[in-house]
FIVEXNU-545675 format. One record per atom (N, C-alpha, C): z, y, x. Coordinates in steps of 0.001 Angstrom, whole numbers, padded with zeros to 6 digits, always signed. Example, Ala and Ser with C-alpha at 12.3 -4.5 7.8 and 13.67 -1.06 7.14 Angstrom:
FIVEXNU-545675
+007800-005690+013190+007800-004500+012300+007800-003300+013200+007080-002250+012850+007140-001060+013670+007870+000030+012900
end
This chain:
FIVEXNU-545675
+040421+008785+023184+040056+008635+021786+038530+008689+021672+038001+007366+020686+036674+007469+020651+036213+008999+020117+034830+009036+020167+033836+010432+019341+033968+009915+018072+034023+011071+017148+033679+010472+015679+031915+009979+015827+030990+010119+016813+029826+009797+016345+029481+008124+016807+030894+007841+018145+031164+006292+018625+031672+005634+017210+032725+006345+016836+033258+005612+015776+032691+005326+014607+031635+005809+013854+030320+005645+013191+029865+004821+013848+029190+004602+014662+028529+003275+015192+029130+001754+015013+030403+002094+015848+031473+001122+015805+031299+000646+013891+031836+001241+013649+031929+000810+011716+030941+000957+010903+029896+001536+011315+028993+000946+010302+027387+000711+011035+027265+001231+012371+025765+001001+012628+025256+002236+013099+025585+002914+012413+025011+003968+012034+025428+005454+012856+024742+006602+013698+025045+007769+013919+026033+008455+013130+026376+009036+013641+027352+010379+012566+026077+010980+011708+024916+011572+011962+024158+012362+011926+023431+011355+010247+023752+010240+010676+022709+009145+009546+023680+009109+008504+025044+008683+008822+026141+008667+008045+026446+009781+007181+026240+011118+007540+026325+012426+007033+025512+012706+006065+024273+012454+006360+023158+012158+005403+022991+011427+004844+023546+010350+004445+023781+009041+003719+024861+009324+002608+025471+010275+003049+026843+010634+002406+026475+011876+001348+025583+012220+001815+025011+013683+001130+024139+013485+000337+023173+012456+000619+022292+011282-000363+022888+010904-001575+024653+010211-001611+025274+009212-002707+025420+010369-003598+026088+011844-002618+026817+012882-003952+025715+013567-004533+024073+013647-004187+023005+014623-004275+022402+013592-005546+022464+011919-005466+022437+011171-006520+023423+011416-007694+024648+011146-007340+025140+010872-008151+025449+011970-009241+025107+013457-008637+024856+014871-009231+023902+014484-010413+022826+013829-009289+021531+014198-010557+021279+013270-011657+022267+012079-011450+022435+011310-012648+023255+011556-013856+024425+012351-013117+024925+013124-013808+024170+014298-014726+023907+014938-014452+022761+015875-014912+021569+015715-015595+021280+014517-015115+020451+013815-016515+020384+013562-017337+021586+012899-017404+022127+011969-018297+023282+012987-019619+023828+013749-018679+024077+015073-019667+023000+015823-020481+021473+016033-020447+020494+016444-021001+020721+017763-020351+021317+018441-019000+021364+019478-018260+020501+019936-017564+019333+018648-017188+018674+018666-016357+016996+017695-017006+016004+018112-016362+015029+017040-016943+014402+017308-015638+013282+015852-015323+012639+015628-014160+011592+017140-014305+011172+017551-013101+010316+018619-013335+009034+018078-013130+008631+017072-012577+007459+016043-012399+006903+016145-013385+005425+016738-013942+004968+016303-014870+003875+015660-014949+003528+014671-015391+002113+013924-015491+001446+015001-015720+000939+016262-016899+000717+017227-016866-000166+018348-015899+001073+018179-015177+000893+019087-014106-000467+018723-013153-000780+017375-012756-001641+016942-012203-002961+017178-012884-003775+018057-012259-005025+018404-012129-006052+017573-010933-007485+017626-011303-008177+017231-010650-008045+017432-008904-007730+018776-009038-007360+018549-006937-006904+017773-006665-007012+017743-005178-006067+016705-004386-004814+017164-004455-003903+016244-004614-002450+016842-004611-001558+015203-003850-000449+016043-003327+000807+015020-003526+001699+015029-004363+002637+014026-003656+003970+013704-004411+004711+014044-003183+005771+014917-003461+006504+015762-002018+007998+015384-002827+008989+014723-002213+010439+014552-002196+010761+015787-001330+011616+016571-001868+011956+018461-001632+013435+018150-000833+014165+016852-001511+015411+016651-000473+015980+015807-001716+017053+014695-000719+017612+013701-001771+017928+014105-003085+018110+013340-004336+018394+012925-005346+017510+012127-005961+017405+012569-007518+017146+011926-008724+015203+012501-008474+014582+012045-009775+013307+012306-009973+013003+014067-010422+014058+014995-010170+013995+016164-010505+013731+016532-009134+013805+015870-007682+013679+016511-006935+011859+016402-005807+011205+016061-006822+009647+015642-006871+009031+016420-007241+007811+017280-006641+007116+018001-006738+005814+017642-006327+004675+018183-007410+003150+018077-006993+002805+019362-005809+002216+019156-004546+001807+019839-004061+000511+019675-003848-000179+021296-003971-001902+021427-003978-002218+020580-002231-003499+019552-002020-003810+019749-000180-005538+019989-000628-005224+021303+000347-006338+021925+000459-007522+021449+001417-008922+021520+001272-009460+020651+002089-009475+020179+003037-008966+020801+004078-008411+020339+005373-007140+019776+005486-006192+019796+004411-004682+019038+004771-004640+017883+004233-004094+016814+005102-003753+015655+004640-002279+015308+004913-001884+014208+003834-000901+013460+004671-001279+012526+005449+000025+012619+006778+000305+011712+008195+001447+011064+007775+001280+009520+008819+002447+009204+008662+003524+009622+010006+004804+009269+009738+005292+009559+010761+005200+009248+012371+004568+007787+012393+004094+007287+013816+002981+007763+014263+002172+009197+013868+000912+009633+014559+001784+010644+015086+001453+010949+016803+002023+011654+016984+001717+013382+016895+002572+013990+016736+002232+015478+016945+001773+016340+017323+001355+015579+018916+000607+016108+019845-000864+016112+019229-001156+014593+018636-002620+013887+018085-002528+014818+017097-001766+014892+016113-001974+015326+014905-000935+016777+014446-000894+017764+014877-000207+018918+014521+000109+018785+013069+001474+019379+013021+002255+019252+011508+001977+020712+010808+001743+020665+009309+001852+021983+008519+003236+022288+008586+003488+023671+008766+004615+024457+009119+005414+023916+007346+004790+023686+006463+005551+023452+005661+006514+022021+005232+005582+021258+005931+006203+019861+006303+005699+018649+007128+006419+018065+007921+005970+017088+008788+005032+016283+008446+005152+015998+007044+004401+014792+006680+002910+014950+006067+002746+016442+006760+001353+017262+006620+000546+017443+007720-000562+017094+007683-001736+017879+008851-002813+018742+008598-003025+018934+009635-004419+020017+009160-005619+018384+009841-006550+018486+008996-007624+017681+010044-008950+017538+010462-008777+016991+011327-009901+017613+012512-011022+016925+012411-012093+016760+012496-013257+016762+012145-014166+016152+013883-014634+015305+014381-013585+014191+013534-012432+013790+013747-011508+013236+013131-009971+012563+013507-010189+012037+015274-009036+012825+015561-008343+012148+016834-009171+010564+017214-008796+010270+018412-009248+008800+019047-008114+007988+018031-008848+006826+017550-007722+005666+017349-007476+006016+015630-007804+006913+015011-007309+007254+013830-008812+007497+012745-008248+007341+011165-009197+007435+010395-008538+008288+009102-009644+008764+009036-009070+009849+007418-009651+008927+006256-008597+008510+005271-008602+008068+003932-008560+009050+002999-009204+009145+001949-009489+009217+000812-009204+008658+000080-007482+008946-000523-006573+008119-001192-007431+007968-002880-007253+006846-003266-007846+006855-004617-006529+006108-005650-005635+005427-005104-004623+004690-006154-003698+004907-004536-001912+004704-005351-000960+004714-004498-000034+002966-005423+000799+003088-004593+002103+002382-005192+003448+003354-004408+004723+003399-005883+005761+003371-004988+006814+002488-005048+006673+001896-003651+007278+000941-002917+009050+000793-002784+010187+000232-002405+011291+000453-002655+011308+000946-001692+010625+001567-000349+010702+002290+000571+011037+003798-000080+009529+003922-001079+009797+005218-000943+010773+005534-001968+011108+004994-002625+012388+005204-003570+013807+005438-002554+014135+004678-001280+014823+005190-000741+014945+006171-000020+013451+006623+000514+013063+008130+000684+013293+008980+000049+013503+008966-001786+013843+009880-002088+015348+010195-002643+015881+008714-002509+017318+008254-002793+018000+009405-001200+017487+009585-000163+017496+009940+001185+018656+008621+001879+018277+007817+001696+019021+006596+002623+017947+005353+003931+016648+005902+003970+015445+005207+004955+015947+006402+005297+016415+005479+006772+017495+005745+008317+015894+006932+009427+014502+006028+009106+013749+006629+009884+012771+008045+009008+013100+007856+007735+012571+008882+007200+013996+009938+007232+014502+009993+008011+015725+011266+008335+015189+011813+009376+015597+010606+010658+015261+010844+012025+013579+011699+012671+012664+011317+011996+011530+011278+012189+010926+012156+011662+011309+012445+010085+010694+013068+009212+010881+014453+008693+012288+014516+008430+012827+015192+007490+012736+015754+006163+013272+016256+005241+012806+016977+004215+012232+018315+004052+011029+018967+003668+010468+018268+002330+009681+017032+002758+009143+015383+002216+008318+014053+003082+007741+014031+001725+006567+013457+002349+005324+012707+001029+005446+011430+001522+006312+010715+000489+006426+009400+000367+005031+008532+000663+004618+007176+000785+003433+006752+000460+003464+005729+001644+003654+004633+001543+003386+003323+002148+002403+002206+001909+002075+002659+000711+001582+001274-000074-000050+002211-000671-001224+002259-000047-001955+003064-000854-003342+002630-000257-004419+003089-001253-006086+002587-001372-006925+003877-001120-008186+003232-000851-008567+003954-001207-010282+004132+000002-010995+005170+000319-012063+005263+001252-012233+005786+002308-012839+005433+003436-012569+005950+004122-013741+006967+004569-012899+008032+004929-014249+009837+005396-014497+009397+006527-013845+009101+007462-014197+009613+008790-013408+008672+009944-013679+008068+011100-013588+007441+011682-012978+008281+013425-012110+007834+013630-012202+008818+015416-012354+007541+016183-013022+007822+017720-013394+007173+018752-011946+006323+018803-013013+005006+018919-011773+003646+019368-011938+002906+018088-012081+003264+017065-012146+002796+016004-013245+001373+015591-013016+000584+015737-014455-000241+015659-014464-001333+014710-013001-001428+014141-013077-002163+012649-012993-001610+011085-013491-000389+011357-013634+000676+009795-014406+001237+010609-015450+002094+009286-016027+002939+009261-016827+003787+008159-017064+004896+007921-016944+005739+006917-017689+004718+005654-016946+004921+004924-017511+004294+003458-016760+003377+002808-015921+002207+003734-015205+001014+003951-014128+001451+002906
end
């Protein structure tokens, strides 16, 4: 008899592990639409809330727009994406999609100075929790952000088509 994690593959593509979380994604939605839509619940996101610091936009774990939070990054933390590796770029104990940074950035890498974002239907499925590599890679709590502008601080060795200001 196949594994239930063969038999997931077999029928849909997908790990047990992706499937599980995909599954936990539809009912963690379909909660918070529920809950919305009852007036039980309201997004806690507030335009408001955003002050002059640097801050993100942190998805805390699948659902609706209640599960979005501003977090303070203090002068040294930025967001990473998931393809820098860990070794290059050490993660904040509070989430992967955090670094501390180094002065200057690693070989091969550059620190931005985000000034405008977009969100992309990526990151909507990031926070829907159904992007297969923002599970695997990432986990929850993730700072969405694919699509974004902005200047650049600082340049690391290798770098020879940017440089600070660009």
């Amino acid at each position: 008899m196949p594994s239930l994690d063969a038999l997931c593959l077999r029928l849909t593509g997908q790990t047990l592990e992706v499937v599980q979380h995909q599954l936990m994604a539809i009912r963690a939605n379909v909660w918070s639409w529920l809950l919305v839509t009852l007036k039980i619940r309201k997004p806690r996101l507030q335009l408001a809330d955003c002050d002059s610091k640097a801050r993100c936009i942190v998805v805390l774990s699948p659902g609706g727009p209640e599960r979005l939070e501003f977090w303070p990054l203090d002068d040294d933390l930025a967001t990473v994406g998931y393809n820098v590796s860990e070794a290059i770029a050490p993660r904040d104990p509070r989430s992967r999609s955090l670094t501390r940074v180094a002065t200057p950035p690693p070989p091969g890498l550059v620190v931005v100075r985000i000034t405008h974002f977009s969100v992309n239907y990526a990151d909507v499925t990031i926070r829907w929790g159904l992007y297969e590599s923002a599970i695997k890679f990432v986990g929850y709590p993730i700072v969405p952000g694919f699509d974004f502008s902005g200047v650049v601080e600082a340049v690391g060795d290798g770098v020879d088509n940017l440089r600070a200001g660009d």
